[in-house]
Backbone bond lengths (Angstrom), bond angles and torsions (degrees), N, CA, C in turn:
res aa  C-N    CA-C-N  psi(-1)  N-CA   C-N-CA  omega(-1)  CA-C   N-CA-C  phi
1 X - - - 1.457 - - 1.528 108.76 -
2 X 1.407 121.56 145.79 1.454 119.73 -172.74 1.516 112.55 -96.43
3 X 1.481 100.61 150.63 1.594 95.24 -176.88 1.488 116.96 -59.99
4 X 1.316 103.55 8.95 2.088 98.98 -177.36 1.849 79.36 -100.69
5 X 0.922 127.43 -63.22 1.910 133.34 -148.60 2.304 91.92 -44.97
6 X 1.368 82.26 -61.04 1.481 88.04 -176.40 1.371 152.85 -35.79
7 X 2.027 87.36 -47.39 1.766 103.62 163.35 1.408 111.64 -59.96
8 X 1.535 105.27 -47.89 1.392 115.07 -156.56 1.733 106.62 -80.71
9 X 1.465 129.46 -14.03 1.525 123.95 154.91 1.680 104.72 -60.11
10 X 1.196 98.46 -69.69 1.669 105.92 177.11 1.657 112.10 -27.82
11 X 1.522 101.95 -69.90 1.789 105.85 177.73 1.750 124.32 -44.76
12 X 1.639 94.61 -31.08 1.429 108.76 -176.20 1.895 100.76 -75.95
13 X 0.876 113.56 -54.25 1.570 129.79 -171.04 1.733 114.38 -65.37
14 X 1.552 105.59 -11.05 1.366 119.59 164.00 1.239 111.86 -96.99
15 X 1.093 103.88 -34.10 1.874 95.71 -170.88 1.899 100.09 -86.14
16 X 0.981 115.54 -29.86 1.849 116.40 -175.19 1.719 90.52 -70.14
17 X 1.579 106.74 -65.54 1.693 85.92 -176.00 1.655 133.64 -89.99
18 X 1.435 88.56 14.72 2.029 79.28 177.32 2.196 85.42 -87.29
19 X 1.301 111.19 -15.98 1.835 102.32 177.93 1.464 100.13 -43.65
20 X 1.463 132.95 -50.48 1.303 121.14 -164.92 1.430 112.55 -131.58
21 X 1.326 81.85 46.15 2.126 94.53 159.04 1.323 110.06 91.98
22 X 1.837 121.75 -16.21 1.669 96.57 -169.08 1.491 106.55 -123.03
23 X 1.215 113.64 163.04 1.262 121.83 -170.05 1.626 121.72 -87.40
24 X 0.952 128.09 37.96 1.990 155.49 131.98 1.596 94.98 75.04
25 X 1.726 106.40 46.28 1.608 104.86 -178.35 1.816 115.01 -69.63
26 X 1.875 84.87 -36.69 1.936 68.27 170.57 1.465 139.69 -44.93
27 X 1.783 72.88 -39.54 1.869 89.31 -167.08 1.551 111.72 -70.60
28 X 1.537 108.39 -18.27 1.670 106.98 170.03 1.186 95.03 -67.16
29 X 1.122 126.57 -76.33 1.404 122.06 -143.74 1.929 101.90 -62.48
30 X 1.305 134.31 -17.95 1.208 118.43 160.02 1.553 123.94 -72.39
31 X 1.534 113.96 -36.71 1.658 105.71 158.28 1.308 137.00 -57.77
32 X 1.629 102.02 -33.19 1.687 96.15 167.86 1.468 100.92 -92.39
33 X 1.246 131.19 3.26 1.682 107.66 162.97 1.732 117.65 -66.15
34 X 1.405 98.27 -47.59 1.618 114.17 167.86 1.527 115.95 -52.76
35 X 1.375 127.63 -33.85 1.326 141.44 175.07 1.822 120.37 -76.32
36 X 1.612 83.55 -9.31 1.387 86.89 -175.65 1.427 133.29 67.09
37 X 1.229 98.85 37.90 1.650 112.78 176.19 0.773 138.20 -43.37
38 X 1.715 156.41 114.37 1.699 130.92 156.52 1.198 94.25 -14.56
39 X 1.622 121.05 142.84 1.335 138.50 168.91 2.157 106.02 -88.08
40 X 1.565 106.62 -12.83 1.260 122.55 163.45 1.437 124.80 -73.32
41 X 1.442 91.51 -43.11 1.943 99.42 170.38 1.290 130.44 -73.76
42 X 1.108 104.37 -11.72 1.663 127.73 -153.17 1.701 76.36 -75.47
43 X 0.929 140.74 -82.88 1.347 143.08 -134.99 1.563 116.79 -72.61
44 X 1.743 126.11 -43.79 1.426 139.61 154.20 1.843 105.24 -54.90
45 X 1.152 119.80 -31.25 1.622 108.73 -172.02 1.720 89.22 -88.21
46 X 1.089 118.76 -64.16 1.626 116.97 -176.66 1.542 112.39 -39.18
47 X 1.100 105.36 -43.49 1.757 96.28 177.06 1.318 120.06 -85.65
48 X 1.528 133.03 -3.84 1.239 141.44 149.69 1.511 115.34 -69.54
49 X 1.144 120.23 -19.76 1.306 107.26 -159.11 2.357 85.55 -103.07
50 X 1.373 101.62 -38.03 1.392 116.11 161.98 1.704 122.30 -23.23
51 X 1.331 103.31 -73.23 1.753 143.46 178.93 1.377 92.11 -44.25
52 X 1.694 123.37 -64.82 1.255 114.40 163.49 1.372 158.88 -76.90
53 X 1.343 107.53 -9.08 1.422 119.60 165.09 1.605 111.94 -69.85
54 X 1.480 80.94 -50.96 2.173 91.79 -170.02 1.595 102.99 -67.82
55 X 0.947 130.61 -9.70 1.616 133.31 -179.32 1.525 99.18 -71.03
56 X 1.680 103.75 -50.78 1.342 108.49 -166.83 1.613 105.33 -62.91
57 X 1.004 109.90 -39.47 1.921 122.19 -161.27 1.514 81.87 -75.97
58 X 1.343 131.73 -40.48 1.513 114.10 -166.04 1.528 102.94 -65.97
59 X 1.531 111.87 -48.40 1.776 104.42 -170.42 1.116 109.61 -62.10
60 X 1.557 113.37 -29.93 1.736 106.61 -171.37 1.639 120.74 -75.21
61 X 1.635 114.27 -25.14 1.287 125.53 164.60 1.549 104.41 -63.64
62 X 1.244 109.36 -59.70 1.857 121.37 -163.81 1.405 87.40 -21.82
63 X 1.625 100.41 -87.18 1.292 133.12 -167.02 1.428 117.22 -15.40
64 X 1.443 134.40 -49.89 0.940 173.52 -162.90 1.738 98.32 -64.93
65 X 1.818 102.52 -60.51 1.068 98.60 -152.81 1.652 133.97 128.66
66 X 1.218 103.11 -1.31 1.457 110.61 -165.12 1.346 112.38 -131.08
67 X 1.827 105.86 15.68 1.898 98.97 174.45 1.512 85.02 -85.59
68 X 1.704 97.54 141.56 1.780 110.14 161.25 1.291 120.14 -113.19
69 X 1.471 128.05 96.86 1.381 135.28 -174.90 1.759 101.89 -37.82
70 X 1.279 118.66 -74.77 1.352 124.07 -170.92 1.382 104.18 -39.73
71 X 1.075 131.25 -29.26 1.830 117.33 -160.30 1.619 86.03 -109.72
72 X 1.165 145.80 -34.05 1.455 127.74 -172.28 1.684 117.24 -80.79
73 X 1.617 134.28 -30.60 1.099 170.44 154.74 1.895 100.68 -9.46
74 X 2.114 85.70 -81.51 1.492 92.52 172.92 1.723 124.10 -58.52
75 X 1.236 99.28 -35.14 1.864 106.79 -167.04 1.996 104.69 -74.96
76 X 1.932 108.33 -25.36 1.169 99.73 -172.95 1.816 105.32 -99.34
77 X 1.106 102.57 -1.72 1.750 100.59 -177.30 1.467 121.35 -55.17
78 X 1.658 118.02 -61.59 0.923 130.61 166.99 1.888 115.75 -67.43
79 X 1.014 133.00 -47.35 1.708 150.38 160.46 1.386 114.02 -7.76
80 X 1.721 108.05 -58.20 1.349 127.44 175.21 1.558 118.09 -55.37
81 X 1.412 102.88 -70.96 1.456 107.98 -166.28 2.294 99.09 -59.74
82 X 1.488 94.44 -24.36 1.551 84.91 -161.08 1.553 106.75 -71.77
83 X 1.378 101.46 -29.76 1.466 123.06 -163.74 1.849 100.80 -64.90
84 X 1.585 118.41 -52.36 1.135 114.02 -165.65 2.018 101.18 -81.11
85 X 1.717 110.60 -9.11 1.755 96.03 166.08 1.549 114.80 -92.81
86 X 1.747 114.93 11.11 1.445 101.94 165.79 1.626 88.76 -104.02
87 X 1.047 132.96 -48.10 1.063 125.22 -178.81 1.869 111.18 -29.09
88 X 1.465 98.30 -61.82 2.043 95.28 164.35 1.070 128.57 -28.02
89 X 1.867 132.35 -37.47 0.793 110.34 -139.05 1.627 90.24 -120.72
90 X 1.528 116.73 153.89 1.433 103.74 -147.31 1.900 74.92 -143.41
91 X 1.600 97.15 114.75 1.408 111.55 -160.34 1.879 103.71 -109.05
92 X 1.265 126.75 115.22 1.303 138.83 148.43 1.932 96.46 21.42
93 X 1.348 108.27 128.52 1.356 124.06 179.84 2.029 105.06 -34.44
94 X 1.814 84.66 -78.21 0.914 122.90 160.92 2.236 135.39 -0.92
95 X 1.771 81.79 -73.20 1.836 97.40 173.23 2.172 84.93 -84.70
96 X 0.934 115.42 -55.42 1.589 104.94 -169.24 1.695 105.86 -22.74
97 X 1.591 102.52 -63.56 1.669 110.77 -144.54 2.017 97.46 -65.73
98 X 1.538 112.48 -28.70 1.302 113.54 157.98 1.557 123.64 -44.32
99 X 1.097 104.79 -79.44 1.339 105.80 178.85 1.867 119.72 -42.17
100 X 1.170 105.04 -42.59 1.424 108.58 173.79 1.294 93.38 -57.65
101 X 1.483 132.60 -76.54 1.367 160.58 -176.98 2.193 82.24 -0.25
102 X 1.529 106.76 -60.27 1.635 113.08 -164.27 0.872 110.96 -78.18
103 X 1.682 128.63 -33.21 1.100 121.94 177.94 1.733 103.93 -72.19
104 X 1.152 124.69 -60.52 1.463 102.99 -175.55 2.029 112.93 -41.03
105 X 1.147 92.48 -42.29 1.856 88.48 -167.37 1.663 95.69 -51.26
106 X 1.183 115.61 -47.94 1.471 122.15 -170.01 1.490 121.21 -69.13
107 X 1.286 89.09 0.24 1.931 107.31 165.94 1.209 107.62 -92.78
108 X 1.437 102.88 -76.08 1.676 104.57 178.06 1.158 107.54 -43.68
109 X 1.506 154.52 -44.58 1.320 146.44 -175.00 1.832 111.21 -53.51
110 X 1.487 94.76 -38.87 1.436 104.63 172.37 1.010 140.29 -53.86
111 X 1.447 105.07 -46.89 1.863 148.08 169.67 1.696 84.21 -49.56
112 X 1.553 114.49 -110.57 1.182 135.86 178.41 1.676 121.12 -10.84
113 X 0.881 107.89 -40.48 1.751 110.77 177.50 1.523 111.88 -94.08
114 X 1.179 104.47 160.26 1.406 97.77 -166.55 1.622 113.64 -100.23
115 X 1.769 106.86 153.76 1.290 102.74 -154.92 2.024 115.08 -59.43
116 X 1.150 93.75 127.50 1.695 84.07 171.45 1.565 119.78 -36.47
117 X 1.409 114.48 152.26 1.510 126.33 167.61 1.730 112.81 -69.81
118 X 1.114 109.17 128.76 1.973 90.05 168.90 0.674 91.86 -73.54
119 X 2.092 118.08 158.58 1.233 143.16 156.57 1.716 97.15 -79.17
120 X 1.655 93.30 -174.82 1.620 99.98 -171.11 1.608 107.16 -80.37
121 X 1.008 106.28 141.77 1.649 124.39 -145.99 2.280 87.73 -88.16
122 X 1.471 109.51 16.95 1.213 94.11 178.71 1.517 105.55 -101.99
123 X 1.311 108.13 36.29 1.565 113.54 172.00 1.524 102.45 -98.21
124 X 1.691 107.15 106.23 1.637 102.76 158.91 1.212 121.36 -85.27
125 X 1.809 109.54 142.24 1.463 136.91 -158.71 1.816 91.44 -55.64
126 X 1.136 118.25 163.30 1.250 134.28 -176.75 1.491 105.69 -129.33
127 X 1.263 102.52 98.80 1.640 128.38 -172.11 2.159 90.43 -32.81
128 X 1.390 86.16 -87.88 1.577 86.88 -179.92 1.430 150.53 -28.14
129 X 1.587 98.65 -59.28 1.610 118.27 138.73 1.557 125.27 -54.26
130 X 0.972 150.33 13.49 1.269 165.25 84.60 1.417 131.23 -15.41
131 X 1.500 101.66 -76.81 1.359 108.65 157.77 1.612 123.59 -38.92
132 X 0.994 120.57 -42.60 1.568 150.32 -157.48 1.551 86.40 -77.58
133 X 0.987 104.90 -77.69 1.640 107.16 -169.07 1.615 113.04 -75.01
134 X 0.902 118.64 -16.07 1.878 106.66 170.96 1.383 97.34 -96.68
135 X 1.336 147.34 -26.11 1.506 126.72 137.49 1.469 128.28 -18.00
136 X 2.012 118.03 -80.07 1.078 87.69 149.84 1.087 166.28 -6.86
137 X 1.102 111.95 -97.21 1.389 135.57 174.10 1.324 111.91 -37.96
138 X 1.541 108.68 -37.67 1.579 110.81 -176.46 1.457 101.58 -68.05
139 X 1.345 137.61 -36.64 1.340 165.04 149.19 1.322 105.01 -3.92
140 X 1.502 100.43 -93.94 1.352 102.28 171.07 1.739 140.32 -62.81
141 X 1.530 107.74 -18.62 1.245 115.02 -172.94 1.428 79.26 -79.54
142 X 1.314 171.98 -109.01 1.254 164.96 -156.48 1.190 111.04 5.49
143 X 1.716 108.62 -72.21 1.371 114.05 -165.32 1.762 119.38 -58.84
144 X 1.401 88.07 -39.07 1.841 102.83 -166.33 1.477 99.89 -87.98
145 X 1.310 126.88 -35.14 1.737 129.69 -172.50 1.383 114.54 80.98
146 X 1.589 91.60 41.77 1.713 97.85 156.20 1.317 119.27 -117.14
147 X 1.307 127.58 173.12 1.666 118.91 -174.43 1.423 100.17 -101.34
148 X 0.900 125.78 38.65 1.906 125.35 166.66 1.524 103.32 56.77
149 X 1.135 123.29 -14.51 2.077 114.34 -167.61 1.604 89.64 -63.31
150 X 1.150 162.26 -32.05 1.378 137.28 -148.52 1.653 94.58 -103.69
151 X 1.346 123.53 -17.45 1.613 114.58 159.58 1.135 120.01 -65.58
152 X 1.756 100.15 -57.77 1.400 112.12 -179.39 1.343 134.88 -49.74
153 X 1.438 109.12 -39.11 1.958 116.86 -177.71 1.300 98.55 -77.56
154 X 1.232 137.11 -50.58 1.510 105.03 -176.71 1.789 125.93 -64.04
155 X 1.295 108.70 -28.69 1.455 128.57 157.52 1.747 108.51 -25.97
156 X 1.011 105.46 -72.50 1.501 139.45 -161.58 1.289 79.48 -52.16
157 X 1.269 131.94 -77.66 1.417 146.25 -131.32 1.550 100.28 -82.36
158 X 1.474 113.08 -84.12 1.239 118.78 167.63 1.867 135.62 -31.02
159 X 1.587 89.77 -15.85 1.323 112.48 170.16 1.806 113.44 -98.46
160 X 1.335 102.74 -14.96 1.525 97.87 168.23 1.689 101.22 81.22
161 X 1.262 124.80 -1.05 1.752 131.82 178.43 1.635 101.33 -63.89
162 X 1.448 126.41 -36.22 1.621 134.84 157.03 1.181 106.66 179.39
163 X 2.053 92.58 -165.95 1.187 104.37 -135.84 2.028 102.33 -94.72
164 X 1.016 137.69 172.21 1.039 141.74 130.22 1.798 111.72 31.24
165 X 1.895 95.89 -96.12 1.305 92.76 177.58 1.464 130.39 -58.71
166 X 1.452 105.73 -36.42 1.729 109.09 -175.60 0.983 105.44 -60.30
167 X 1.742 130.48 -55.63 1.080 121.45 170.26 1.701 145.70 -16.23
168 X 1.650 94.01 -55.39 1.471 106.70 163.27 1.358 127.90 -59.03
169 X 1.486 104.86 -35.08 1.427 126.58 -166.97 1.534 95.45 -74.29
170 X 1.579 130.42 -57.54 1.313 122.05 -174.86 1.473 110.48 -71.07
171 X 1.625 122.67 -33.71 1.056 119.64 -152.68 2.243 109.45 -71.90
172 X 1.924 95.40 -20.98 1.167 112.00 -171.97 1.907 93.11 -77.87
173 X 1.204 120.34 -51.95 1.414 117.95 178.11 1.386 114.34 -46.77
174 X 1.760 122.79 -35.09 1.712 132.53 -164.68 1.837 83.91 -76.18
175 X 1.068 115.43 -48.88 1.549 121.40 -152.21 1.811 85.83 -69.50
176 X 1.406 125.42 -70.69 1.742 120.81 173.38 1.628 95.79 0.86
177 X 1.654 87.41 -110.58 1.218 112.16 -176.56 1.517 128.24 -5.94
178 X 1.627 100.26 -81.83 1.187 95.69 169.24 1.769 145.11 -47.28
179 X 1.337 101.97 -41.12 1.720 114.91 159.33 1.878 113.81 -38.00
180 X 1.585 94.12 -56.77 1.599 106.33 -175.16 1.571 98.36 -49.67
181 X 1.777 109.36 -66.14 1.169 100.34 -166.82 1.605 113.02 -60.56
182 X 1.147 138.23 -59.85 1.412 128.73 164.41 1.877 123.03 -14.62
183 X 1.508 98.53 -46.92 1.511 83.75 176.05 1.419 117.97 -90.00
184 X 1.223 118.44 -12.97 1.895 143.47 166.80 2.110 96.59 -39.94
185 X 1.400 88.22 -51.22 1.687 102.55 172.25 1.641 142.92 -64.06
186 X 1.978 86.34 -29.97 1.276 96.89 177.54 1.990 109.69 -117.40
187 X 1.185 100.01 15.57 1.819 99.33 170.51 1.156 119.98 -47.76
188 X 1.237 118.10 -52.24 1.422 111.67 -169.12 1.325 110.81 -63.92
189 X 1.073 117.45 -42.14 1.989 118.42 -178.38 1.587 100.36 -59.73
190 X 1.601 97.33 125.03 1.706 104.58 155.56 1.127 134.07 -39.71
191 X 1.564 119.70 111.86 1.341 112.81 -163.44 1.835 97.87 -109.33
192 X 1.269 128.64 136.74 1.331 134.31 -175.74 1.638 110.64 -119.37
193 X 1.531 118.15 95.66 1.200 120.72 169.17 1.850 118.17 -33.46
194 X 1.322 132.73 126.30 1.229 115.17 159.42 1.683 118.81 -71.11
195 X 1.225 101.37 177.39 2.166 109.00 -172.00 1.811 97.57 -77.07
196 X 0.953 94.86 90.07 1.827 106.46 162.40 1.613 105.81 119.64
197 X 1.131 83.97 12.04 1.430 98.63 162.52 2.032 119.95 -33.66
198 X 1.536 107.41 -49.51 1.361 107.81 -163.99 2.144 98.71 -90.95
199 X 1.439 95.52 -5.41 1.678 84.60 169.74 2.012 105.62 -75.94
200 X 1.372 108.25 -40.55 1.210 108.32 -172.97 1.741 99.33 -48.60
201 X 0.907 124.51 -89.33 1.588 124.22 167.76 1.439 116.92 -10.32
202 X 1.258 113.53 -44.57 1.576 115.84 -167.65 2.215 88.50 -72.72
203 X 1.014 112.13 -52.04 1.761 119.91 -171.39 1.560 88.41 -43.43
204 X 1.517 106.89 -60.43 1.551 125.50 -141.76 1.575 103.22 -52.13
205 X 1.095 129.41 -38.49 1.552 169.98 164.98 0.768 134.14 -56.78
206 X 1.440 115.00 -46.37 2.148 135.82 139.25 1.814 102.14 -43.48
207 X 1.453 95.69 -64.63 1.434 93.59 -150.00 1.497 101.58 -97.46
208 X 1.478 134.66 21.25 1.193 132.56 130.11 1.423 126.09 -73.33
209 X 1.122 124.73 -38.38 1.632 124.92 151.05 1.225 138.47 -48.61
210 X 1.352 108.20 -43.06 1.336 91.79 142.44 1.648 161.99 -95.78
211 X 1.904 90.50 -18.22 1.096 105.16 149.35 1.826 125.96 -37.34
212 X 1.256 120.05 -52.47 1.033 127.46 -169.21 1.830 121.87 -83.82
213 X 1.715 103.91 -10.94 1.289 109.94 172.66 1.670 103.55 -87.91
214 X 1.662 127.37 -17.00 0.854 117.98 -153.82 1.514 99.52 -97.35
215 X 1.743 106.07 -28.42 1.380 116.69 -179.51 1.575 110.52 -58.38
216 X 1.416 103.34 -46.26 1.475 109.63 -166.75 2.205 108.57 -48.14
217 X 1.432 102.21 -28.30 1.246 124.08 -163.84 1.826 97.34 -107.24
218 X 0.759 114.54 21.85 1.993 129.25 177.73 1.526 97.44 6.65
219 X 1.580 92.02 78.93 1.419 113.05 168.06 2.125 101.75 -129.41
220 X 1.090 80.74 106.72 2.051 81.75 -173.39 1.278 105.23 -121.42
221 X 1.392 120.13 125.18 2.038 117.47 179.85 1.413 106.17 -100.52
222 X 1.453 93.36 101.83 1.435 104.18 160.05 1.446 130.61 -21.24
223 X 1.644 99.20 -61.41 1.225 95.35 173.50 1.409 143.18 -58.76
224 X 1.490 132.16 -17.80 1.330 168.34 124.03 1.710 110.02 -20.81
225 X 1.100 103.55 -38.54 1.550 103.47 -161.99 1.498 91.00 -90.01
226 X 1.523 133.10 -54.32 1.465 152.00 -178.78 1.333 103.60 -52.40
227 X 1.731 127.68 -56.76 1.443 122.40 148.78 1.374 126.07 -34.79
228 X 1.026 127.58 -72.96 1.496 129.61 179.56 1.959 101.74 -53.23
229 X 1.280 149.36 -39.57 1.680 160.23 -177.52 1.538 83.77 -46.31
230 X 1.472 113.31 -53.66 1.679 123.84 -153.15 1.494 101.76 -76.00
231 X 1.580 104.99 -41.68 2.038 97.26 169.82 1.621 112.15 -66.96
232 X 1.252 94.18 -32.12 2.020 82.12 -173.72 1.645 117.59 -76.47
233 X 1.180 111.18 -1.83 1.429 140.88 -153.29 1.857 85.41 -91.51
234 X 1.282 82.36 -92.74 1.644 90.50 179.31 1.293 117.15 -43.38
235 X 1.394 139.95 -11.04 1.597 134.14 -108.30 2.182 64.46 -142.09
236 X 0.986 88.94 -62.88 1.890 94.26 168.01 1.152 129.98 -34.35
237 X 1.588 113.48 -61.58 1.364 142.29 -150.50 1.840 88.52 -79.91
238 X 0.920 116.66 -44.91 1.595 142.82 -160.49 1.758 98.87 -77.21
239 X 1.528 120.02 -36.60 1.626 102.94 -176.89 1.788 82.26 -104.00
240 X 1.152 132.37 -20.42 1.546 111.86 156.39 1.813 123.33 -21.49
241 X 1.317 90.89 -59.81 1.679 105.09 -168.97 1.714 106.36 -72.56
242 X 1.123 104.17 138.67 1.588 114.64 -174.96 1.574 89.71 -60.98
């Protein structure tokens, strides 16, 4: 992949997901699959590049009005601690690039279909079931080096816990956290920037800014989102193959 193709997936994959709160870890980890990544690096660079997109989507929601302490609290309590013991655990090249392999498909599936309807928002959150599921999630966003928001927001929604915007707004705070704690897990291991390393950041940073001014204003291009389904798609199919 060329150093022009790369920034500009990255830039694209920040600005589509800081629109609805999360910081576009799938979509890293499908550009540096295509880039041919250490399958070791993949996970400390993805959650750096994470930490900063979703920061941005958090101030730009905050601001707004739509972080909800009560609904992020329960989902991030358990999330944290779980997130930085998958984050520990540092799994065979091999079973890793699988598991990513599903989580990207299970993005693009996300991308591609259309966003669920909320139900009626007179469903109160269930302290426990809450707990339960930002455990998870914290779980896996550890292991794989994603920030859980692309589990979590449809959760939220489809569960009727809120609306649209809050969603983004908590789901960008769940994604923070968790990233931090994930790399809290992986400090001690040598981490080795790749060569253009600080353009990726520079995109990541563009296109979280605006991603996140545009989200705040629920303006989302379809077409963008269906593009990016088709990189994680391939981006899948591709750590499938030995």
């Amino acid at each position: 992949m060329s150093e022009v193709a790369l920034p500009f997936l990255i830039f694209s994959a920040a600005l589509l997901y800081s629109s609805v709160g999360h910081g576009g870890a799938s979509a890293y980890l499908a550009t540096m699959a295509l880039a041919n990544v250490d399958t070791h690096l993949m996970r400390p660079l993805v959650l750096l590049l994470n930490v900063m997109v979703a920061s941005i989507s958090l101030w730009s929601f905050s601001r707004k009005g739509w972080f909800s302490w009560s609904l992020f609290w329960p989902l991030a309590l358990f999330s944290i601690p779980f997130a930085w013991l998958g984050g520990s655990i540092l799994l065979p090249a091999v079973i890793y690039k699988k598991i990513i392999a599903l989580v990207l498909i299970y993005s693009a599936y996300r991308l591609w279909r259309p966003a669920p309807l909320p139900r009626s928002m007179d469903n109160a959150m269930k302290r426990p079931v809450a707990l339960g599921i930002g455990g998870g999630i914290g779980f896996l966003s550890g292991l794989t080096g994603v920030g859980g928001g692309i589990f979590l927001s449809p959760i939220l929604i489809l569960k009727g816990w809120s609306d649209v915007k809050s969603t983004s707004a908590v789901a960008a705070a769940f994604i923070v956290v968790n990233s931090i704690s994930g790399l809290l897990a992986i400090h001690s291991r040598q981490l080795e920037f790749p060569h253009g390393f600080g353009f990726w950041l520079v995109a990541a940073l563009a296109g979280g800014i605006i991603g996140s001014h545009i989200g705040s204003r629920m303006l989302t291009p379809n077409g963008l989102r269906r593009t990016l389904g088709i990189v994680l798609a391939v981006a899948s199919i591709r750590l499938f193959i030995p």
